[in-house]
Each structure stands twice: as C-alpha cells, then as structure tokens.
Backbone bond lengths (Angstrom), bond angles and torsions (degrees), N, CA, C in turn:
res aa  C-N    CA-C-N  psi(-1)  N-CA   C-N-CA  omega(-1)  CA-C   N-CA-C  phi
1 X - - - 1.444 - - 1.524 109.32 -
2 X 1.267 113.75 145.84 1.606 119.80 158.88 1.343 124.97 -23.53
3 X 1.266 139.75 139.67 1.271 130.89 -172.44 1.432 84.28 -102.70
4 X 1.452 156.02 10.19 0.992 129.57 -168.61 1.515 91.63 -120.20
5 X 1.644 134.18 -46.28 1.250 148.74 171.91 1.638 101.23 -51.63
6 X 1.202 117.77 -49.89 1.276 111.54 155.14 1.512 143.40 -19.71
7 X 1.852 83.96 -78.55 2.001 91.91 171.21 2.118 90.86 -77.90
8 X 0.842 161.63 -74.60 1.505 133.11 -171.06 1.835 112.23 -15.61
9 X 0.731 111.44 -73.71 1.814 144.35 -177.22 1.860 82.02 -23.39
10 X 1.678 93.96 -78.15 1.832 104.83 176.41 1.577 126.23 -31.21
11 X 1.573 101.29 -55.96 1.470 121.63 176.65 1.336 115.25 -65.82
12 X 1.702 122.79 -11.59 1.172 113.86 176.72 1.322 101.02 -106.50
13 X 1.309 130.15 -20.53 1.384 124.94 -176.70 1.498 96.94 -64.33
14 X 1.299 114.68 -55.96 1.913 115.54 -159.20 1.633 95.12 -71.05
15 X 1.239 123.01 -11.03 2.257 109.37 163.81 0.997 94.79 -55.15
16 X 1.388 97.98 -67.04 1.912 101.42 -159.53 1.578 125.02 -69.35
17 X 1.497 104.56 -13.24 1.468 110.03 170.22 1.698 92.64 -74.13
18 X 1.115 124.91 -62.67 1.511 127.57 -169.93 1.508 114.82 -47.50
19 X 1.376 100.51 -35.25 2.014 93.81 -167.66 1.682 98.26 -100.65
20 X 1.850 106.43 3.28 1.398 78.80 166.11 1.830 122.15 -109.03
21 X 1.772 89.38 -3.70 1.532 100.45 165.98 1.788 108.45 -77.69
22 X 1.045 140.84 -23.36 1.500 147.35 -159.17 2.124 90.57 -92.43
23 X 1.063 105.46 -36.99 1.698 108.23 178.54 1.143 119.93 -53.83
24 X 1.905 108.17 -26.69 1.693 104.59 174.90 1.315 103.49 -98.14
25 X 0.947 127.09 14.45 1.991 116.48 -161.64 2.199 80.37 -96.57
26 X 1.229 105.40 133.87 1.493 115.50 -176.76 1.449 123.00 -80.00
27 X 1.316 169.79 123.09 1.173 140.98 -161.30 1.792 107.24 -87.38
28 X 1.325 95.60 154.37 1.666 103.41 -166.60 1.204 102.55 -61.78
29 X 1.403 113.38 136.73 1.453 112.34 162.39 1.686 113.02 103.28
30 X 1.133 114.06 -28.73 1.587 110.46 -177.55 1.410 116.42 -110.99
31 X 1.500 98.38 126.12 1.600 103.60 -177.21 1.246 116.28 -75.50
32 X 1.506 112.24 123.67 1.042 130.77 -157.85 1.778 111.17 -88.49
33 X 1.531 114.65 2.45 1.378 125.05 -171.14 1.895 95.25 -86.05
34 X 1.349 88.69 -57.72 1.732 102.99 -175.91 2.006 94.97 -51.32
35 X 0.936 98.51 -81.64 1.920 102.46 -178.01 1.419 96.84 -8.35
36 X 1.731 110.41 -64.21 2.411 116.30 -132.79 2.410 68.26 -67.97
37 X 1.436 114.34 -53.33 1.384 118.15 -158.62 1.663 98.50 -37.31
38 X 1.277 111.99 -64.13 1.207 120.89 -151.62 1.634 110.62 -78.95
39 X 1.505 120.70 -22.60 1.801 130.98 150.20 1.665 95.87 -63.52
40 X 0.897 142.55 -47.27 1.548 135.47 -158.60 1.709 101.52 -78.13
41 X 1.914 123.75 -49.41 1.278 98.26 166.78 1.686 125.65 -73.31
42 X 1.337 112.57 -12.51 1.647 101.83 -171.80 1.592 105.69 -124.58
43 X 1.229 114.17 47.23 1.685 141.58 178.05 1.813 91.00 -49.79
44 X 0.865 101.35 -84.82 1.715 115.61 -176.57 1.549 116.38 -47.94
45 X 1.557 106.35 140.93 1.607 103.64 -160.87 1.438 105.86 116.01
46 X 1.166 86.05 174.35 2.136 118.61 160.86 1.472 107.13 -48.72
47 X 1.209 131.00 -34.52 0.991 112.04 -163.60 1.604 119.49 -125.87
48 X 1.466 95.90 5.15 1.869 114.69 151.55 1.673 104.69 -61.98
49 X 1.460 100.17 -57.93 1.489 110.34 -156.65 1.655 97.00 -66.50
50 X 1.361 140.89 -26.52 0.913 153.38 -156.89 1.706 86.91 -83.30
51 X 0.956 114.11 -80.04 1.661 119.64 169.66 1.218 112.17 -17.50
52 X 1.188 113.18 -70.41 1.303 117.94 -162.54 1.391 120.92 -91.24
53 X 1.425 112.20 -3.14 1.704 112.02 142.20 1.241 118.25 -69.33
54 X 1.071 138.83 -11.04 1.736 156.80 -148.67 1.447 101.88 -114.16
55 X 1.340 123.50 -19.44 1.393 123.80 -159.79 1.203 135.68 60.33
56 X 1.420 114.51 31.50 1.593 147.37 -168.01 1.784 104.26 52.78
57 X 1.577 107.45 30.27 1.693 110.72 152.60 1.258 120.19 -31.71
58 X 1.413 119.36 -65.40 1.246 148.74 -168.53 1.948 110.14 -54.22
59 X 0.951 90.44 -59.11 1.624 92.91 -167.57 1.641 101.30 -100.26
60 X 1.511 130.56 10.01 1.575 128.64 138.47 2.049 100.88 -90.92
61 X 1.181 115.83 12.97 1.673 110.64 -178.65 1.677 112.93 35.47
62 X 1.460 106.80 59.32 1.551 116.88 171.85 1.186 131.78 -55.76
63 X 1.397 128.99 159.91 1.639 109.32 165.21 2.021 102.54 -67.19
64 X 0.902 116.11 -44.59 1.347 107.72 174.63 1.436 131.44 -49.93
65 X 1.496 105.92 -34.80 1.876 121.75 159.79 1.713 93.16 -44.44
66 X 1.132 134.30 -28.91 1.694 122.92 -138.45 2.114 79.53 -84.34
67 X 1.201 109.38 -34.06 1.769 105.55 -168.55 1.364 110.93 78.33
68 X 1.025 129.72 -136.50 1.670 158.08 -134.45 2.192 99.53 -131.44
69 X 1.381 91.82 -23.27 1.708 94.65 -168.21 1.694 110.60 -63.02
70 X 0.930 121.01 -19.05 1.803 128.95 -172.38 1.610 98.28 -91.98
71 X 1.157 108.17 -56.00 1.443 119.48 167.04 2.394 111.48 -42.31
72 X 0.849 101.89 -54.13 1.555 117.98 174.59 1.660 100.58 -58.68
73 X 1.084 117.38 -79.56 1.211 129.81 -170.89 1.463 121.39 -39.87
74 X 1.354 94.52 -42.55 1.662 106.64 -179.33 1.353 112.56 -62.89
75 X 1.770 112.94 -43.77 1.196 125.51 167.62 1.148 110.30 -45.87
76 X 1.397 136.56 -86.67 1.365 136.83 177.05 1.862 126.15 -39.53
77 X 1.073 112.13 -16.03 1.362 111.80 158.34 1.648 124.50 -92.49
78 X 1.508 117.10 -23.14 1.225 124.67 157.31 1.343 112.54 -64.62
79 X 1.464 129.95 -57.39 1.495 136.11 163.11 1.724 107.25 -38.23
80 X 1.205 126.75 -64.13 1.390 117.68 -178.70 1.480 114.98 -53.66
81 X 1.508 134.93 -51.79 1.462 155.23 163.08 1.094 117.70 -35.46
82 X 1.407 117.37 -46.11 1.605 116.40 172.00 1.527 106.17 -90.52
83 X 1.582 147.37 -4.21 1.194 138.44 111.44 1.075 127.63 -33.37
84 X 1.316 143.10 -56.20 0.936 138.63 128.47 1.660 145.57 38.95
85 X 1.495 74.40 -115.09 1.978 91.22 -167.30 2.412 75.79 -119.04
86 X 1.502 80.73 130.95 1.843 95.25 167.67 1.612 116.30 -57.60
87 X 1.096 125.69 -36.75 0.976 134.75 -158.83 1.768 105.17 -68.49
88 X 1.688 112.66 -55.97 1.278 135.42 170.56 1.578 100.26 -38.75
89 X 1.287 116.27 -69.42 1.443 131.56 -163.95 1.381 99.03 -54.89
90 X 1.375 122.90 -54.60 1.582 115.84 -174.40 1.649 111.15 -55.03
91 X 1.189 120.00 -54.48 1.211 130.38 159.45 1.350 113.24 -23.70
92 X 1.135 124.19 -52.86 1.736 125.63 -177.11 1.523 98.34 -54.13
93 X 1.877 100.58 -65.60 1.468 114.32 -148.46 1.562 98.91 -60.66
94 X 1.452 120.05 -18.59 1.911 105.90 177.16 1.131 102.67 -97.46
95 X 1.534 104.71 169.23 1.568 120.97 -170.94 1.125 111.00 -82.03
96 X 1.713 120.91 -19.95 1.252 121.65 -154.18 1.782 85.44 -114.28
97 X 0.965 140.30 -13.86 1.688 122.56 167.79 1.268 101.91 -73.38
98 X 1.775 138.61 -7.24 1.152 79.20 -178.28 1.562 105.89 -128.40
99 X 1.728 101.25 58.98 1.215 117.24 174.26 1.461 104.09 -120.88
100 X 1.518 118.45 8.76 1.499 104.21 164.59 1.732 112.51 -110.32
C-alpha cells in the first residue's frame, strides 16, 4: 500500500478513535441522570434521531454534544475584548501576539 494513503487511513482512524473516546467524557456540571430520564421519555422525534446520529453524545451531554458553540463564543468575546481594552486589539493586529 501507499505510504501516504496509509498515514491518511492512520489519521482517520485516531479522529474517530478520538471523537469516540471524547463522547464519554460528561460535561462539568450537568446531571447526567435528569438528561439519560428526559432522552428516555422523548426518544421519538427530531430529537431521538438527532441522538442517535450523534452516537447518543447528546443525551450522555458530551464534550462533543457541546459542537462548534464554545468554539463561536470564544470568538465573540475575544472580538468584543480587543474592542475593548487597546492592548487586546494590538495583540490581534500583530503576528507575533498571537503566538503567545
């Protein structure tokens, strides 16, 4: 085989090894008894199927359930901050702030 199709092949195994070890890690703070209760009465629907495209992420409340939204957010509070306070903003505008 390709040594290059190879390491791809590798790099895709360890995503999916990774996002399916990150699916059990729980997010802090939410009881996870109330969640499995409340997926178990309203299983059926949009938001079974939603689950269970997810690999029941969703209704164990994973860090992977969290998506793209922490990622967004962070943005928009860095965006407000370097509006903000000058100091932040300069930091953006050089190449080298935003390697520390």
């Amino acid at each position: 085989m390709n040594s290059a199709l190879t390491r791809k092949i590798l790099i895709t195994f360890g995503f999916l090894f990774a996002y399916r070890v990150l699916a059990f890690v729980p997010v802090a703070g939410v009881d996870t008894s109330v969640i499995a209760s409340f997926f178990d009465a309203h299983s059926n629907g949009m938001l079974g199927m939603a689950n269970m495209f997810s690999g029941n992420a969703i209704s164990r409340m994973s860090i992977i359930s969290l998506g793209i939204m922490p990622y967004i957010t962070a943005s928009i509070v860095m965006e407000l901050l370097a509006a903000t306070f000058p100091a932040i903003g300069q930091m953006k505008k050089e190449r080298d702030g935003m390697q520390k």
